[in-house]
N, C-alpha and C positions, 0 to 999 in steps of 0.2 A: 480476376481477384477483386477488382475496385467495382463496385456500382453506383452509377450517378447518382442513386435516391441518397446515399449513406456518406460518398467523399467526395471533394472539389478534385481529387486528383487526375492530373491530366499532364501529358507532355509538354514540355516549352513550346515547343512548335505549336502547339494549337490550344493551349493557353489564351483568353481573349481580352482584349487588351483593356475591356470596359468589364465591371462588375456588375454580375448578372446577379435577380433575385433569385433566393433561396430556387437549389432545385425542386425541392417538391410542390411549388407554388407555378413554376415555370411547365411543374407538368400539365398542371390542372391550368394551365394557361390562362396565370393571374399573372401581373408584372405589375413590381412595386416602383416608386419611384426612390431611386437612391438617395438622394436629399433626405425623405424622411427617415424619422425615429423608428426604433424597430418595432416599437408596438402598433405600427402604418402600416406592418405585413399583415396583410392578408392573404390568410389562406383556405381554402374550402374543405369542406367536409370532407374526409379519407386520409387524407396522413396523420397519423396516430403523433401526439404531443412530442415523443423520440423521434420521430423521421424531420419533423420538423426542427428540433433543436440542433440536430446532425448539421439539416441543411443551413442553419443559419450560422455556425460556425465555418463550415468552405465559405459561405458570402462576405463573412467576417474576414477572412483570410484572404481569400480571392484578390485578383490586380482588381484596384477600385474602391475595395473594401475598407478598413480600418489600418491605416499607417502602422500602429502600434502591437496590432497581432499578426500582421505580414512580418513586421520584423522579428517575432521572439524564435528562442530556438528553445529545445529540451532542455537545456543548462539554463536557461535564464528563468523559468517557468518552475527551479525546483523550490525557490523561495514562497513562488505564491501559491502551490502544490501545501508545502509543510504549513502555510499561516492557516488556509483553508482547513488543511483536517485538525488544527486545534482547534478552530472554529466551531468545524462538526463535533470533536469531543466536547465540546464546553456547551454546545445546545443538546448533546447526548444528556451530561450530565446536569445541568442545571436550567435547560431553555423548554420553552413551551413547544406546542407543536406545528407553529408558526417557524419557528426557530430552526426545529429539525427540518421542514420540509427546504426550507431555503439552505439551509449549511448541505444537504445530501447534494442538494443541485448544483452548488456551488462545484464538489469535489468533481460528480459528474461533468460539469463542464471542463473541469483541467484533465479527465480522460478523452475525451472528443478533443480538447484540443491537444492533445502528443497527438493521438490516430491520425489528425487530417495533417500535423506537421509531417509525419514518417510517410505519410501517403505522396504527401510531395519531396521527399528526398529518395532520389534514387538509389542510392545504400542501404535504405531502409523497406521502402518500398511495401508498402503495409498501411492498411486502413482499420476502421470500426469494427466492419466486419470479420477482418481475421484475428484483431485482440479477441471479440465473443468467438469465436471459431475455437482458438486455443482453449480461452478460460473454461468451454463447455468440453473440451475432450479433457482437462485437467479434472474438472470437476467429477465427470463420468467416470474417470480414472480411479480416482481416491475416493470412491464411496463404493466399490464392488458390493456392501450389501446391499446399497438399492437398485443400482445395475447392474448387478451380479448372480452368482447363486448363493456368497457367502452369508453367513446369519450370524450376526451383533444385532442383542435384544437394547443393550444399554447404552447410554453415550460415554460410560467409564470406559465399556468394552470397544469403543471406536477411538477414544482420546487412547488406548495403550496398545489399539491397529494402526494408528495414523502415520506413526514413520515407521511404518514397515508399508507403509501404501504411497509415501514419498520415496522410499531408497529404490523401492520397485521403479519408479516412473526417471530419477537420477542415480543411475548406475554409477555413475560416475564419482559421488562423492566416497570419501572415505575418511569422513568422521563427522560424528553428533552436531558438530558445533556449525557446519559445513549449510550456507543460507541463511546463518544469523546473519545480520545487519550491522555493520561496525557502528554506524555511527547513530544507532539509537541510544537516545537518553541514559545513562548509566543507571539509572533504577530502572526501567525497565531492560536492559541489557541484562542486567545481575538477576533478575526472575528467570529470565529467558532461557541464561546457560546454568544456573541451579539446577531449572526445570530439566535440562538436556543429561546431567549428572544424576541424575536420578532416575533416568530413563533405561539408562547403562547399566544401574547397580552402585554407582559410587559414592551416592548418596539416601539417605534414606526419604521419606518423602516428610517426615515428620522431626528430620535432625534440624538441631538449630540451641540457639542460645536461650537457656529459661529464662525467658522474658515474660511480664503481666500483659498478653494480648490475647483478646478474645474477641475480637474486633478491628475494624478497621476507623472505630471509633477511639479503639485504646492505640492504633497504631500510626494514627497522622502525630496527634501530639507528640508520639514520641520521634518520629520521623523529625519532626519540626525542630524539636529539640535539640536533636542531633547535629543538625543543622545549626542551628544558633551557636551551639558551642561550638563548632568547627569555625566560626564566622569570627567567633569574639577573639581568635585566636590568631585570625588572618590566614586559616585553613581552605582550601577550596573542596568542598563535601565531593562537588561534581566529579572534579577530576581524582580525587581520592577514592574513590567508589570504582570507578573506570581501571585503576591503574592495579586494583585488588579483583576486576572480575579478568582485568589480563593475565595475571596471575594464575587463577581460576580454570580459565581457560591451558595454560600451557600445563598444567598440571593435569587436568582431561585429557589431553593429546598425549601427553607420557604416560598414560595409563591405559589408552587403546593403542598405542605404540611402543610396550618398555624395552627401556634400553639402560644399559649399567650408570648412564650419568644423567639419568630421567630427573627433569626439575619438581622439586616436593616445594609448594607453596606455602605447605600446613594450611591448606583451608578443608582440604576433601575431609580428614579428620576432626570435626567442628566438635568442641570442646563441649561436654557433658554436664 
């Protein structure tokens, strides 16, 4: 499963006591000296910029390496996981292209480093290679028109195949709602499972309150707004928004599930 170019992982038993440089420099039998900084490694022409950032994260990890990333686990890593992709969002949206190339790297690097953690936990027991292993049969999975025989001209017609090419791949669920994310931000949670109501029938795609929005120009201000007044009032927007897409949500599942004492939130029916 594991390959030395791609993971540090290795059994305790032969684990070595001192931290070697990167594998892919050790192939081309270059050795760095550990005291330096890592822009000291040297490596030679053949491993592609990825084989090499791979390796430098087992060296990072590695007995020898870096105190502070030997120690982290998955749970500690999810705070700097979330800072990074708002990082990335905010050089998506407002940064140069300086900005993007470094925020994408960034996130990349907190994938490489779960992979070489789970590489080295025996429960887990999983590298680089088999996260890209999975995400390329997922991917092949969910796009049958391109390795398929199926034929979707449009991306409308793929966006209203897509969960019928997720229920295929998770048999198991048995509702809409079922892979949302709990603890995504409550605006975009409330998109999310709208979006899931509407997927159903329960909603229409274009229901909603006549509001002046024709934009997302006309719709921060108002956003903002709303917010403001919730605030001047000692309202918490966040959590009022959350506790109305709960709502939302148990009235979707009483509706792919009825039953005589089905919870009615009065939202599915949005007011004219």
């Amino acid at each position: 499963m594991t390959n030395p170019l791609f993971s540090s992982a290795r059994t305790d038993a032969t684990r070595p006591e001192e931290n070697p440089a990167p594998t892919v420099a050790r192939a081309a039998d270059t050795v760095a000296d550990l005291g330096s900084p890592l822009s000291a490694v040297v490596v030679p022409a053949g491993p592609t910029p990825l084989e090499t950032l791979i390796a430098t994260v087992a060296r990072l990890r590695a007995p020898g390496g870096c105190p502070w990333d030997a120690d982290q686990t998955h749970a500690s890593l999810v705070r700097h996981l979330v800072e990074e992709t708002h990082e990335l969002i905010e050089a998506i949206e407002d940064g140069s292209r300086d900005d993007l190339l470094e925020e994408l790297g960034d996130v990349l690097y907190q994938v490489l480093f779960h992979a070489d953690l789970a590489a080295h936990t025996p429960e887990e027991n999983f590298d680089i290679q088999d996260v890209a292993a999975r995400l390329t049969e997922k991917m092949i999975g969910r796009h049958p028109h391109v390795f398929g025989d199926l034929t979707l001209e449009t991306a409308e017609e793929v966006s209203a195949a897509w969960e019928g090419f997720k229920a295929h791949e998770k048999p198991g669920r048995t509702s809409v709602l079922d892979g949302i994310p709990a603890g995504m931000p409550a605006l975009a949670l409330a998109d999310k499972v709208l979006g899931r109501a509407e997927k159903i029938g329960l909603l229409e795609a274009d229901a909603g309150f006549p509001l002046p929005i024709e934009s997302e120009a006309d719709l921060g201000p108002l956003l903002l707004a709303i917010v403001a007044s919730a605030r001047s009032q000692g309202l918490d927007a966040e959590r009022a928004l959350r506790v109305a897409v709960r709502d939302l949500q148990s009235e979707i599942r009483g509706a792919e599930h009825p039953a005589a004492d089905a919870f009615d939130a009065g939202i599915i029916a949005l007011p004219t």
